[in-house]
GURO-303500 format. One record per residue (C-alpha): residue number from 1; residue in three letters; x, y, z. Coordinates in Angstrom, 3 decimals, m for minus. Layout:
residues N
(site NUM; "ALA"; (X; Y; Z))
...
END
This chain:
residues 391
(site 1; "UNK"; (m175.077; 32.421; m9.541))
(site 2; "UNK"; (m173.190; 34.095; m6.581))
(site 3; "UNK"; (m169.175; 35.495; m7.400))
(site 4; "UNK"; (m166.451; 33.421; m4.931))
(site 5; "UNK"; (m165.226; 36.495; m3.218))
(site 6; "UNK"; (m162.618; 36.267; 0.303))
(site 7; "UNK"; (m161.960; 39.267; 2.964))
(site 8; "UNK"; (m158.606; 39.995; 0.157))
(site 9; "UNK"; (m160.912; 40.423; m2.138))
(site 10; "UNK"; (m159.311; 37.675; m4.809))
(site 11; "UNK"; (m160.946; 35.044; m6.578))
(site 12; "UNK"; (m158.479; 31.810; m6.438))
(site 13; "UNK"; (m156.758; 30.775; m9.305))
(site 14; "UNK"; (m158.844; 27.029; m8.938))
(site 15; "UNK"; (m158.763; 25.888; m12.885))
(site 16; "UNK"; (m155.272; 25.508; m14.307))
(site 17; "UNK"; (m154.582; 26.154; m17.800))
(site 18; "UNK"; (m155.905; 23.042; m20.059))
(site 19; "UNK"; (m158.028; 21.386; m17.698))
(site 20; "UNK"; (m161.248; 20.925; m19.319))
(site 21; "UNK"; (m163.993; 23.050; m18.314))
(site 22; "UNK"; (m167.548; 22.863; m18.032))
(site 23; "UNK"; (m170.084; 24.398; m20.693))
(site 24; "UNK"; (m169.404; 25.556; m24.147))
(site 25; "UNK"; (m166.326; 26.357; m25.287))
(site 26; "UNK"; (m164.936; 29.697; m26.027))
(site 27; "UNK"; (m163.883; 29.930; m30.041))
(site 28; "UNK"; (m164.178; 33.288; m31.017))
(site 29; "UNK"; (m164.264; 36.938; m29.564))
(site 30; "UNK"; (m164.196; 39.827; m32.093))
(site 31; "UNK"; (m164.087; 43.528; m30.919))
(site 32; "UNK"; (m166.133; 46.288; m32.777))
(site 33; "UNK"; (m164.126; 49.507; m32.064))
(site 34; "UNK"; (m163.953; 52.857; m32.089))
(site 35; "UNK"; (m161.902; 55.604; m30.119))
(site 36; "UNK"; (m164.814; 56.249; m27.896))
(site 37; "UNK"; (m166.728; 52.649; m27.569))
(site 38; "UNK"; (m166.316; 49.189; m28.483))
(site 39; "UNK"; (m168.575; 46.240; m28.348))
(site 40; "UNK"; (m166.923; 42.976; m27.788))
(site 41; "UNK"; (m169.157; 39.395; m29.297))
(site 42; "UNK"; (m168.007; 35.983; m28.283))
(site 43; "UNK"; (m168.949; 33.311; m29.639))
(site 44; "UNK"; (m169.063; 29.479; m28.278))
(site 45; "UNK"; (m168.780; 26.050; m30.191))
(site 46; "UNK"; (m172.148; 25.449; m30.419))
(site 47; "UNK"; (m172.655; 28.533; m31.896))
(site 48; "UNK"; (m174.344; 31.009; m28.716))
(site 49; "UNK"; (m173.253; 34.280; m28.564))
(site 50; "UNK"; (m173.024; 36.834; m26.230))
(site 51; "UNK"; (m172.904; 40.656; m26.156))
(site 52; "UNK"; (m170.544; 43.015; m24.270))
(site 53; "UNK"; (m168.309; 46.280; m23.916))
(site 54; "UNK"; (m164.821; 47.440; m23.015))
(site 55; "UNK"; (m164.942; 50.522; m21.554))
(site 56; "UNK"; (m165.549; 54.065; m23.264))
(site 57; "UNK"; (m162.449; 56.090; m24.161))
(site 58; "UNK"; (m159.799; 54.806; m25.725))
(site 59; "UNK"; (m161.826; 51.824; m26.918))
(site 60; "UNK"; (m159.642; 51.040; m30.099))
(site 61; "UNK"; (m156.770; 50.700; m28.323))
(site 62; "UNK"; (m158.783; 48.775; m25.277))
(site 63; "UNK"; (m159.885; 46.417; m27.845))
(site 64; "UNK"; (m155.758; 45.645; m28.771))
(site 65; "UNK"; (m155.186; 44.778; m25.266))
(site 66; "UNK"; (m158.227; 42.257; m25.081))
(site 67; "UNK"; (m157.056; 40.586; m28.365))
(site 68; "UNK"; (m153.514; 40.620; m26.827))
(site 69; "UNK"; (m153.560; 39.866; m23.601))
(site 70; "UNK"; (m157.126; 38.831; m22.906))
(site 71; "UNK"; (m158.271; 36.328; m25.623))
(site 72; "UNK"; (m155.576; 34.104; m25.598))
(site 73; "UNK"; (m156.043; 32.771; m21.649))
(site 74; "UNK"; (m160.299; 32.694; m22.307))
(site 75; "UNK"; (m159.981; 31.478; m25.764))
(site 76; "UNK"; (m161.096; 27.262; m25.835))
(site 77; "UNK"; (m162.078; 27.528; m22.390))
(site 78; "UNK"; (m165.799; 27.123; m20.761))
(site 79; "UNK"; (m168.243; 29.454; m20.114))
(site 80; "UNK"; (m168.051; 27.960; m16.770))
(site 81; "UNK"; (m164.821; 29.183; m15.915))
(site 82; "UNK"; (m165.437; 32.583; m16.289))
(site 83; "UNK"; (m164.671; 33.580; m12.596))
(site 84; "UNK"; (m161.153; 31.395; m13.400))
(site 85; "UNK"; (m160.559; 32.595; m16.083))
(site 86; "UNK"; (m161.269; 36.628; m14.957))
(site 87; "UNK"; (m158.546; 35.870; m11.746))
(site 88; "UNK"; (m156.352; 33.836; m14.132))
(site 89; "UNK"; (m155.772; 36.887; m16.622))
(site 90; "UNK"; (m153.910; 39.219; m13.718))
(site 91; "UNK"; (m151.778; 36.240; m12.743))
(site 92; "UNK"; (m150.668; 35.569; m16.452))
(site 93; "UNK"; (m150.176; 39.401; m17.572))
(site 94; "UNK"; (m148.532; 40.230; m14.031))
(site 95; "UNK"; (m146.299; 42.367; m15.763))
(site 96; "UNK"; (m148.958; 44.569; m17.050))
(site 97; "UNK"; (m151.022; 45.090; m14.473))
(site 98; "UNK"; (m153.154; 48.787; m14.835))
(site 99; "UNK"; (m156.163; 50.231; m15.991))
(site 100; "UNK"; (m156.248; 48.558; m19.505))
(site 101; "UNK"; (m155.742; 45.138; m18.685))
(site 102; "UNK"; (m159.527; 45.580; m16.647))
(site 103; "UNK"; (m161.001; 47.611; m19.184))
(site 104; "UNK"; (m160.124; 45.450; m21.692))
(site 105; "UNK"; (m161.119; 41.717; m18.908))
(site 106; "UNK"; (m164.545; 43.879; m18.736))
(site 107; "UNK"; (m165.149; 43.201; m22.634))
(site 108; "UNK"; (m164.573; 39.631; m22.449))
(site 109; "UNK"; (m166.937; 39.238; m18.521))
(site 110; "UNK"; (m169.665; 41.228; m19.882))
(site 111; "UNK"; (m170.038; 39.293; m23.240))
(site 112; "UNK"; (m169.811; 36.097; m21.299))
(site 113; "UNK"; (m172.562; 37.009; m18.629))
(site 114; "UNK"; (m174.925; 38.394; m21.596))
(site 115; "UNK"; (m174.233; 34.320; m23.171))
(site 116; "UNK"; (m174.742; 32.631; m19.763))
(site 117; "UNK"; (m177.981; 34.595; m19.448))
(site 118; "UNK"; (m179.113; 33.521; m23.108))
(site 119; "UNK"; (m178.731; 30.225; m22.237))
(site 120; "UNK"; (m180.515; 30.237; m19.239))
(site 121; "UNK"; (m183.555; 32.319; m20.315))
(site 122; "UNK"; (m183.260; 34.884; m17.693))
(site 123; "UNK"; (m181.641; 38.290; m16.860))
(site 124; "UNK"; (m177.883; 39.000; m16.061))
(site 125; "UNK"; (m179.293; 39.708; m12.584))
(site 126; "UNK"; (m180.952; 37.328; m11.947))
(site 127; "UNK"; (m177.942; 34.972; m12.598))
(site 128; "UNK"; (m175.791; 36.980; m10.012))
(site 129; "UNK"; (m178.521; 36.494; m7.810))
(site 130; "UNK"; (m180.944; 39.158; m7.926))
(site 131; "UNK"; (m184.213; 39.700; m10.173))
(site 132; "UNK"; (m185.681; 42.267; m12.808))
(site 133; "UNK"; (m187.241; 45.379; m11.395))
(site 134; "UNK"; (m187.183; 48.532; m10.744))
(site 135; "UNK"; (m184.332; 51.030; m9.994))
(site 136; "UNK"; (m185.009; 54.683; m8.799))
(site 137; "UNK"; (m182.688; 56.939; m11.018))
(site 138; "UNK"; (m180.749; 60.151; m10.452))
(site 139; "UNK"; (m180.125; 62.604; m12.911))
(site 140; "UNK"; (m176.797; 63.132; m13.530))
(site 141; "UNK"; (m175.023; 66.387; m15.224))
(site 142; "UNK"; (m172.178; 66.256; m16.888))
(site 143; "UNK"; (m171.254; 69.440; m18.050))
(site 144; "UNK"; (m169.309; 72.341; m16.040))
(site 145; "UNK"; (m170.004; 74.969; m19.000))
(site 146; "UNK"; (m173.531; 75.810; m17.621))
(site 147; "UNK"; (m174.584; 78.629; m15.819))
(site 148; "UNK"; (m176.625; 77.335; m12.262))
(site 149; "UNK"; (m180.038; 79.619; m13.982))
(site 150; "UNK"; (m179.288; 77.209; m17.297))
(site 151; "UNK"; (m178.535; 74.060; m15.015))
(site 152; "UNK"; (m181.802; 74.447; m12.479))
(site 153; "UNK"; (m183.893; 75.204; m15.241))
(site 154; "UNK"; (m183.262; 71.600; m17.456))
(site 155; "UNK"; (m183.548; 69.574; m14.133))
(site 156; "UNK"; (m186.713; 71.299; m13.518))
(site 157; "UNK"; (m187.848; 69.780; m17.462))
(site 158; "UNK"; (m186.317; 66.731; m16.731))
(site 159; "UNK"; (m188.505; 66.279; m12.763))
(site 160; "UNK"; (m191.732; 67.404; m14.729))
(site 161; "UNK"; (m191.310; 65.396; m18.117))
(site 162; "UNK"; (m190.014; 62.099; m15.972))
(site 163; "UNK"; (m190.482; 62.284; m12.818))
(site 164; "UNK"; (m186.759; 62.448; m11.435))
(site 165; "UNK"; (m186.587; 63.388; m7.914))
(site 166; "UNK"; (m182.627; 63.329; m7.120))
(site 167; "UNK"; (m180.273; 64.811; m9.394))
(site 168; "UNK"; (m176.602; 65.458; m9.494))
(site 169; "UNK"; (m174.615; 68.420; m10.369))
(site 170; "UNK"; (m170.708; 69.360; m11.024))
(site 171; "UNK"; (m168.953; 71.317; m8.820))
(site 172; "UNK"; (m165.159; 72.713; m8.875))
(site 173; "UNK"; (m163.038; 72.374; m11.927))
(site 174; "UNK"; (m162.364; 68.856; m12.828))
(site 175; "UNK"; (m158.781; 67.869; m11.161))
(site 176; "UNK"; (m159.218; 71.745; m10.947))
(site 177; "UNK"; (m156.291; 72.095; m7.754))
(site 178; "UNK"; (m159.148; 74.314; m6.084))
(site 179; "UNK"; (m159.790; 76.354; m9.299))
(site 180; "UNK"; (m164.124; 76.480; m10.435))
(site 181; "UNK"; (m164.716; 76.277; m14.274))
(site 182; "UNK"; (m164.862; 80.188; m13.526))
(site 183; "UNK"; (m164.642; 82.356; m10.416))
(site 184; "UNK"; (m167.666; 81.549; m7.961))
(site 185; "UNK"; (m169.596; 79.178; m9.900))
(site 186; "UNK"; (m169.488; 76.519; m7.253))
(site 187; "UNK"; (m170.477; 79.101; m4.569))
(site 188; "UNK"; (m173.296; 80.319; m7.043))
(site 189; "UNK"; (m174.430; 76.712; m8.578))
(site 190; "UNK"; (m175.420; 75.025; m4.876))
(site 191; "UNK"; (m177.953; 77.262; m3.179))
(site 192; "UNK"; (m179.109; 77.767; m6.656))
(site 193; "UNK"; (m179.878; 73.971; m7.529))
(site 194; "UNK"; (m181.925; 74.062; m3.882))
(site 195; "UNK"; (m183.913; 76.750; m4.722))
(site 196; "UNK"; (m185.260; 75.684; m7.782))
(site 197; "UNK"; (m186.079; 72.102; m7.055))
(site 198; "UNK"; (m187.435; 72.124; m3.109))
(site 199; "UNK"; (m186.419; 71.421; m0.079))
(site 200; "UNK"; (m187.907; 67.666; m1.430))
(site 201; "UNK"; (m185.422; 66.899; m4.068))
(site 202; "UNK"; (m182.446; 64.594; m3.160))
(site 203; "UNK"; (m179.414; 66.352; m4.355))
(site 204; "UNK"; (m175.842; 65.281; m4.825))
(site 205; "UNK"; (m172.520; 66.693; m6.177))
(site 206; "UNK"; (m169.416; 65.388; m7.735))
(site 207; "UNK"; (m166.201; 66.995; m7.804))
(site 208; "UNK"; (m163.956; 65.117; m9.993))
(site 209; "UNK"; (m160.874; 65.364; m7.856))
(site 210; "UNK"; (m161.007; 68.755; m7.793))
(site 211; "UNK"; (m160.331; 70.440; m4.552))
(site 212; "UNK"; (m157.353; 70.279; m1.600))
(site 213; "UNK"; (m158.719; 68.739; 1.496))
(site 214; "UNK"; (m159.061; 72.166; 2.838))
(site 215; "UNK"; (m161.737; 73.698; 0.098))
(site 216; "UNK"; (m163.216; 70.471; 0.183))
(site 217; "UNK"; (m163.982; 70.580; 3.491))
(site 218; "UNK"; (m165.261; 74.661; 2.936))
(site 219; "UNK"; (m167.090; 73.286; 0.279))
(site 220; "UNK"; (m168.531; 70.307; 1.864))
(site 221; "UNK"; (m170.223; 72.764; 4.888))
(site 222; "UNK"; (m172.040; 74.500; 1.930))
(site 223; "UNK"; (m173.451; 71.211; 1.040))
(site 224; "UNK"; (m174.142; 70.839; 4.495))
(site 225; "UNK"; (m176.106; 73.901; 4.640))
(site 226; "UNK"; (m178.344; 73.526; 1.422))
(site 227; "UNK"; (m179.210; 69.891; 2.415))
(site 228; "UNK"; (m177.575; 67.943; m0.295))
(site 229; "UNK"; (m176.468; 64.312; 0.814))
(site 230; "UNK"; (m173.484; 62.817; m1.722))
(site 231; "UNK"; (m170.296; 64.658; m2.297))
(site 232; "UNK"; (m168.469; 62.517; m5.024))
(site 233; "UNK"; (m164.685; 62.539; m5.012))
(site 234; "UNK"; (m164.017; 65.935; m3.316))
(site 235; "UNK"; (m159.861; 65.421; m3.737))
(site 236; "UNK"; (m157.435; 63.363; m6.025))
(site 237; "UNK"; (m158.701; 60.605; m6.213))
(site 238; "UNK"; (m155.517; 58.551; m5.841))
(site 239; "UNK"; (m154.666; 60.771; m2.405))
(site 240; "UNK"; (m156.962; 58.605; m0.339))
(site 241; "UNK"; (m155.530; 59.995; 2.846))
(site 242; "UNK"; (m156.758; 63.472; 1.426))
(site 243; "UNK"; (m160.066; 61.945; 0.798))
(site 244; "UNK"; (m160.399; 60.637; 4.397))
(site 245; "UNK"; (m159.837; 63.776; 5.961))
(site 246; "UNK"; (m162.526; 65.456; 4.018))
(site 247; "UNK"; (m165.030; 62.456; 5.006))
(site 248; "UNK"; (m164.589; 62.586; 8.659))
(site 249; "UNK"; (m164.831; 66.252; 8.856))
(site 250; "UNK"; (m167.958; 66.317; 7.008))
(site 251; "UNK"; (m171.670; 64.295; 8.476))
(site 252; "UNK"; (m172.416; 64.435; 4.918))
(site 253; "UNK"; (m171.781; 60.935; 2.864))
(site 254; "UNK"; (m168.360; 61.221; 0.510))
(site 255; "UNK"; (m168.321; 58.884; m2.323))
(site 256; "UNK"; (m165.435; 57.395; m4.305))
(site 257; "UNK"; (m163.952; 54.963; m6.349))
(site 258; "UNK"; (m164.988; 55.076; m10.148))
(site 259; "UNK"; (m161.482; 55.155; m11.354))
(site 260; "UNK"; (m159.986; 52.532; m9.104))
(site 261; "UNK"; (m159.200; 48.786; m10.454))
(site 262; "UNK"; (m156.888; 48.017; m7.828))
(site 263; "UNK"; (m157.974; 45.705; m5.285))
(site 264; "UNK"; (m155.018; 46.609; m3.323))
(site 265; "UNK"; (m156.370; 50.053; m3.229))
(site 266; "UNK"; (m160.241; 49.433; m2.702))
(site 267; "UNK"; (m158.667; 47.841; 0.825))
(site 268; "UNK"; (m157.061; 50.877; 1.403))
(site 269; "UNK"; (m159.540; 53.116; 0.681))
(site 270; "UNK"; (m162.050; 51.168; 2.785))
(site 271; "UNK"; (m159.740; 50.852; 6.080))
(site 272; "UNK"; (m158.712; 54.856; 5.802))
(site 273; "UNK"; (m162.659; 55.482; 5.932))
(site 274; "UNK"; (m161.461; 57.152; 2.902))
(site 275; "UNK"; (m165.423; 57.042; 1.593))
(site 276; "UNK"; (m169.168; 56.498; 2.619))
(site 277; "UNK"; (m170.217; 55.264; m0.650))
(site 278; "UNK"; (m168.048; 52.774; m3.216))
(site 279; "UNK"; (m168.540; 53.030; m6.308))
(site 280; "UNK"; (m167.363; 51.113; m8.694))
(site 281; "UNK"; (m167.339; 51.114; m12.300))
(site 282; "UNK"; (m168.190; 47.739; m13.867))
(site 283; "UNK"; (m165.430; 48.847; m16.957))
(site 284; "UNK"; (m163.466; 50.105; m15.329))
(site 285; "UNK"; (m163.144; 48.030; m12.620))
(site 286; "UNK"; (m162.833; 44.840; m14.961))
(site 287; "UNK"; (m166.909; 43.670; m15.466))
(site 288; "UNK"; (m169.564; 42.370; m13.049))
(site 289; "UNK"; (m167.255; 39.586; m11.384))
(site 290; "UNK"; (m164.801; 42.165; m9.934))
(site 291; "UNK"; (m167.546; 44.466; m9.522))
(site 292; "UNK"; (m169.668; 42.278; m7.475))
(site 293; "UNK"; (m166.667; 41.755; m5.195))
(site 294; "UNK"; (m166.042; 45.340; m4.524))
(site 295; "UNK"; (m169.479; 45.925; m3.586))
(site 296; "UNK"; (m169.328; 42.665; m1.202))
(site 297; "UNK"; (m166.028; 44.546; m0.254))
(site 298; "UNK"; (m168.331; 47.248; 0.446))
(site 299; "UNK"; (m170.720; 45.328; 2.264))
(site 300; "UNK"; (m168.434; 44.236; 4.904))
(site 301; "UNK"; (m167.789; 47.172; 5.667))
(site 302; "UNK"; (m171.025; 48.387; 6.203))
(site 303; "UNK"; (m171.227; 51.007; 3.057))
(site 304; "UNK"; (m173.276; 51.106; m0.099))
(site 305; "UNK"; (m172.784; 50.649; m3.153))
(site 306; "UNK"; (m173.410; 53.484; m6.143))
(site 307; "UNK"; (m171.905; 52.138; m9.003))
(site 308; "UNK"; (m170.252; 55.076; m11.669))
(site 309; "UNK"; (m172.091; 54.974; m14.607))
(site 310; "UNK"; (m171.386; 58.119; m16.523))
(site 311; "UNK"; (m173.006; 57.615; m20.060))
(site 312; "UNK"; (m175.320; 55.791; m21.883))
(site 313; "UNK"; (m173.709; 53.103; m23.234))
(site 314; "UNK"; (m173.913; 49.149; m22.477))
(site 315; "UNK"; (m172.074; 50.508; m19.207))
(site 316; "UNK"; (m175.574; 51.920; m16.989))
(site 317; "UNK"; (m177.244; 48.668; m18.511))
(site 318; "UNK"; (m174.521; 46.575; m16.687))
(site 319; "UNK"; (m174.905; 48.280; m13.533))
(site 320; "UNK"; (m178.702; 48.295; m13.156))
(site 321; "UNK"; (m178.135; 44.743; m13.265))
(site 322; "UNK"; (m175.532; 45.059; m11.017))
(site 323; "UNK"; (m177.895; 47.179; m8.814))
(site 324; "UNK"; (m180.841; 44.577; m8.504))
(site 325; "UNK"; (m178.020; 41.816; m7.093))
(site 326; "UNK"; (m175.486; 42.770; m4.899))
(site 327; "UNK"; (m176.268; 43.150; m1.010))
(site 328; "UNK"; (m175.938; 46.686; m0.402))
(site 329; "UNK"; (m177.520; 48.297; m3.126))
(site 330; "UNK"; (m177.501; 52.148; m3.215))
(site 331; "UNK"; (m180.393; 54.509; m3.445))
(site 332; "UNK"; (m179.950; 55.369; m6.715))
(site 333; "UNK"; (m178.616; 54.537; m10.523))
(site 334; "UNK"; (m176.596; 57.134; m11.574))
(site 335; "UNK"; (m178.191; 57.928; m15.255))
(site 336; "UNK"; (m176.660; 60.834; m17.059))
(site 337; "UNK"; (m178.812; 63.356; m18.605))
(site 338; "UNK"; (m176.567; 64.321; m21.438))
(site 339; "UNK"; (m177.587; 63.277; m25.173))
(site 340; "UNK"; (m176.541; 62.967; m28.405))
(site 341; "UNK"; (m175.761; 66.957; m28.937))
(site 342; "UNK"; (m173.298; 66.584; m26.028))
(site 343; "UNK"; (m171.810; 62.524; m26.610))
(site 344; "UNK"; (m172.828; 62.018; m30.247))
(site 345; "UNK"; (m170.827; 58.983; m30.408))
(site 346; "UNK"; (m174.185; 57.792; m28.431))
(site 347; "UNK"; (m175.965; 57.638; m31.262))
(site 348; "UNK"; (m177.759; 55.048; m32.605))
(site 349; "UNK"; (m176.406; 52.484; m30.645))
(site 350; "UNK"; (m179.073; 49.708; m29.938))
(site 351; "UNK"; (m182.331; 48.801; m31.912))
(site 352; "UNK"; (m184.370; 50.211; m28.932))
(site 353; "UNK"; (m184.480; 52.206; m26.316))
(site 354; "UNK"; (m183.063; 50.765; m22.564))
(site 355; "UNK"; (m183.301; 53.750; m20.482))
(site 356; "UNK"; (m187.016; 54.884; m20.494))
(site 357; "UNK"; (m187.557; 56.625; m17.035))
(site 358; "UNK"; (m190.827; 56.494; m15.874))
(site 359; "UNK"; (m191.923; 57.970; m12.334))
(site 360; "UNK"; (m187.788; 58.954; m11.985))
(site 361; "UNK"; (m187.550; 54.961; m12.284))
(site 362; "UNK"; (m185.625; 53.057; m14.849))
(site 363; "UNK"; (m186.473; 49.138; m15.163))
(site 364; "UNK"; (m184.738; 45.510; m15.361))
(site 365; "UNK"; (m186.527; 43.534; m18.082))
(site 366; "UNK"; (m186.930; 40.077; m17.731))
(site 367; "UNK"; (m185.242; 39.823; m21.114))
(site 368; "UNK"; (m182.639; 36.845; m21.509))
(site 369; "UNK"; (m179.031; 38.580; m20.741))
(site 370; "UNK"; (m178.516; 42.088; m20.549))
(site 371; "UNK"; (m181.887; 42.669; m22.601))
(site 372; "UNK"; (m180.514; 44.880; m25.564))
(site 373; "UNK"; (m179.400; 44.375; m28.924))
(site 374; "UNK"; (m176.747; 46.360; m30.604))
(site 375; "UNK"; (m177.132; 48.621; m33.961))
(site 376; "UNK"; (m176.347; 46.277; m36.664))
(site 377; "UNK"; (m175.341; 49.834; m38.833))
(site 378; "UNK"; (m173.236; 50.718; m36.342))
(site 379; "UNK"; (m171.495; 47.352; m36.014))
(site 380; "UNK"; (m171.065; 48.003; m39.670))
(site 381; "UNK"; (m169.248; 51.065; m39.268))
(site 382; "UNK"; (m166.644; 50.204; m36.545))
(site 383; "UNK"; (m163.324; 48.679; m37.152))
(site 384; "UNK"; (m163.509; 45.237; m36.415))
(site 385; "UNK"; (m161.160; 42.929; m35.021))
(site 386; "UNK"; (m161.160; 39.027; m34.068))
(site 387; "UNK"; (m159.531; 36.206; m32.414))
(site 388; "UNK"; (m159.924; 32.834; m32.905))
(site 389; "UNK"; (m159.283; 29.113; m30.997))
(site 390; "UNK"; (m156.592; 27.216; m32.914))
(site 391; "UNK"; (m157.545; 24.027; m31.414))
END
């Protein structure tokens, strides 16, 4: 099923409000929250269901905002309309437009997606217009408060126990104003990552809006020099201009755009040259219909797309879907390395495993939807929440 998508970048509003819809109707969506992750089930009149996810952080609160402002414009609607109803919910709530309006739209796309797939028998990619497969993974750190000796030496583990061969390391202090997590780590951390894994190993680098243009730029040449290849929001984020002048100073690719929603400012970032790379964030960025149409935003514009995906929630299943259907795929799936000593609230959240690496390779199943099926004992836990269709 390909996503309606224009040079703005906006779906068009094409169902008004009442006008029946095609496919089942929407009659229930009920949250499953807590402050760090929340599940989202809706439910259809004929009884299908479908599983999905706001976005981490903040998830109780996400979950008020889909009840409020969400449900009521997808509740006794289609399945069918989900592309309506996902450019519909901006137009209705246009005086709260912002970062928890999307997270909270990503809940209600991602259920609906893992439903439509049900239904159909087949994976969410293949429904956006892709297939099951394979998807070469990167390793990606998440921690600052790691010596480089500490930080070579689990990569190594991780290349030799799964086969990784690109991995991804922090550099700076996050929104650090050109301070390091302490005095000449970042100086210390990138020769050192080169010298333990090869000249062979694909390496990358994020600096969570941490640097001026200037030590960006000082930084960046480093980079340069030790043969690493993706340097992931070097300034502000929201300073795009600051961003551009970083990426046309360096050869090396600049990547950007996990925290942005905005299509407004996805067009901006894309005419400054702000970034080599998009990457979206399919919860952030309001689920895999406003996802797919940054990456096609992307496409025109002749850059790839690496999708944020910065723990192991539903959030990297969505975007190795994502991965196997849009046109400019890029050469990796951001997977992060960190378990449950460092994000316990991962634990125990689905009956199986979805993130076996194998030969530094992660895998699509051909499983109907999204292929996973939450914890019913940690459903049981959460705080739940539901809305209804008064018909």
């Amino acid at each position: 099923m390909s996503i309606p998508y224009s040079a703005s970048g906006a779906v068009p509003l094409s169902t008004p409000r009442g006008q029946d819809d095609t496919g089942p109707r929407i009659t229930r969506i009920e949250t499953f929250a807590t402050p760090l992750i929340g599940f989202v089930r809706v439910t259809t009149a004929d009884g299908a269901q479908g599983w999905g996810q706001v976005s981490t952080y903040n998830s109780d609160i996400t979950a008020q905002i889909l009840h409020r402002q969400v449900a009521p414009w997808a509740l006794g609607r289609g399945v069918d309309a989900l592309e309506d109803v996902i450019a519909e919910i901006p137009l209705r709530e246009h005086k709260y437009p912002g970062t928890y309006l999307c997270r909270a739209m990503a809940g209600l796309d991602t259920a609906i997606w893992d439903l439509r797939g049900k239904q159909a028998g087949k994976p969410v990619a293949a429904l956006l217009g892709g297939a099951a497969g394979k998807i070469r993974a990167y390793a990606s750190s998440m921690r600052r408060d790691i010596t480089p000796e500490a930080e070579a030496a689990r990569l190594i583990g991780l290349r030799d126990a799964h086969g990784f061969d690109a991995f991804k390391v922090r550099v700076g202090a996050e929104c650090g104003q050109d301070r390091d997590e302490w005095p000449g780590r970042t100086e210390a951390i990138i020769p050192a990552i080169r010298r333990a894994l090869g000249d062979d190993a694909a390496l990358l680098v994020d600096g969570n809006s941490g640097f001026s243009p200037k030590r960006a730029i000082a930084v960046g040449h480093m980079l340069q020099d030790n043969g690493y290849e993706h340097f992931e929001e070097p300034c502000p984020y929201w300073e795009l201009e600051q961003t551009a002048e970083v990426s046309a100073a360096l050869s090396m690719d600049v990547a950007g755009g996990e925290q942005d929603w905005d299509f407004q400012n996805w067009r901006r970032m894309i005419a400054l040259k702000s970034v080599d790379i998009v990457q979206p964030d399919v919860l952030y960025v309001g689920g895999m219909i406003r996802a797919m149409q940054v990456a096609q935003m992307g496409h025109a514009a002749g850059l790839p797309c690496t999708p944020h995906a910065a723990n192991l929630s539903m959030v990297t299943i969505f975007t190795m879907h994502l991965l196997r259907a849009v046109p400019n795929p890029g050469r990796y799936l951001e997977l992060s390395i960190e378990g449950d000593d460092y994000y316990p609230w991962q634990r125990d959240l689905f009956t199986s495993d979805p993130y076996r690496v194998e030969d530094g390779h992660v895998t699509v199943t051909d499983a109907p939807g999204w292929g996973v099926e939450i914890n019913p004992e940690w459903l049981a836990k959460s705080s739940y929440s539901v809305s209804d269709w008064a018909r």
